[in-house]
N, C-alpha and C positions, 0 to 999 in steps of 0.2 A: 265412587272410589276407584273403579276400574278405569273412568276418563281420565282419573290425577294421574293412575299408573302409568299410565298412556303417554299424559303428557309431560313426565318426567322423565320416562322413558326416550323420547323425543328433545327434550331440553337438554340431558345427559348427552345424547348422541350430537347433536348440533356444535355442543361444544366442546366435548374431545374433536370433533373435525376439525371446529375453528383454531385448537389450538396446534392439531399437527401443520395448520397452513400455515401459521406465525412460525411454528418452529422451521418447517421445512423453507418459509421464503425469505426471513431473517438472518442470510449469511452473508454478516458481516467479518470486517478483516478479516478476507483471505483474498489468495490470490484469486481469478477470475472475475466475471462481473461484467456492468455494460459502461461502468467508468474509466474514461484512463485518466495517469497520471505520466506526464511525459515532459521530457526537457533535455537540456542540456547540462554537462559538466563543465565547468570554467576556474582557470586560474586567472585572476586579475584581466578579466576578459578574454585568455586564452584559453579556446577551445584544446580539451584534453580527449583525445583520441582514445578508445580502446580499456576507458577508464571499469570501474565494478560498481556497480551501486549494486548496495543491498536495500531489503525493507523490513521492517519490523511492524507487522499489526499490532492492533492497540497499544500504542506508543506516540505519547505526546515528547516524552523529553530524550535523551541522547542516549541511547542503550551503552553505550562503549564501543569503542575502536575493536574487540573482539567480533570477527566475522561469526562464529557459531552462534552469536547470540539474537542474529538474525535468521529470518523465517525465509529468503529467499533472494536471489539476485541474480542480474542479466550484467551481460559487457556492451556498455556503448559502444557505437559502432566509431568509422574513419572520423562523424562530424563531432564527434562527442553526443549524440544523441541516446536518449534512452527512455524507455516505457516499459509502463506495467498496466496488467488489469484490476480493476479491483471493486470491491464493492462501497458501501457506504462505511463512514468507520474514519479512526485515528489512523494514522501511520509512522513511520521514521524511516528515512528514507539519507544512506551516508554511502560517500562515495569517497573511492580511494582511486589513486593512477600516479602517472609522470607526466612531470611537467619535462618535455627533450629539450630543455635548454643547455648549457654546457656551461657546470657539469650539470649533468638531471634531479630536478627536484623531482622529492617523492610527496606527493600534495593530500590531504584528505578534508571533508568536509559534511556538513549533514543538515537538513532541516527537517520541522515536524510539518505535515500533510493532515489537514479535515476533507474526507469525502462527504459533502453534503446531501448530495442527491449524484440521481447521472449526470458526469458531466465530463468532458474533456478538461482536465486541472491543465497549465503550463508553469514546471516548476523547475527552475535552473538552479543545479545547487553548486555552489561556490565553495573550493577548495581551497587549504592552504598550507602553507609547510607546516 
């Protein structure tokens, strides 16, 4: 009887460990992480300088044109480039800018993102009036 105690004692311990490790190594959507997702902004294949993408974790379909209702976002730089880190997980990923033509379009666009594993994703998301 004293050996069952023992080893339940021990099976109990084992697996609250096991489960703080799942909890604490399973952060998904959020920012950070050893993934990126990175690309370009484009209108009709013009690179959009200086454009805002946002992201939205766990988010297969199109949150809205409202910026609060994204979890985060960086300004592409002069090439229209732009990245994030992130972990494994859904994403939405909408970007807004101008197009300097004359006069200036004001362009916006979005696509959903799967992080499968680690990996470097290339995802150009494509704007439009």
């Amino acid at each position: 009887m004293i050996r069952d105690l023992k080893n339940n004692k021990r099976t109990g311990l084992f697996l609250l460990l096991l489960a703080c490790m799942v909890i604490v190594s399973c952060r998904k959507n959020e920012e950070g992480g050893t993934s990126t997702i990175y690309g370009l902004v484009k209108h009709h294949e013009k690179i959009i300088p200086g454009a805002t993408v946002y992201i939205k974790f766990s988010a297969n379909d199109f949150p809205g044109s409202d910026s609060s209702k994204y979890n985060t976002s960086v300004k592409a730089d002069l090439q229209g480039n732009y990245s994030f880190k992130c972990y494994m997980g859904d994403y939405y990923l909408y970007a807004t800018g101008v197009d300097d033509r004359n006069p200036p379009l004001y362009v916006s666009g979005g696509v959903p993102v799967k992080i499968h594993r680690k990996e470097q994703l290339n995802v150009n998301i494509a704007v439009t009036e």
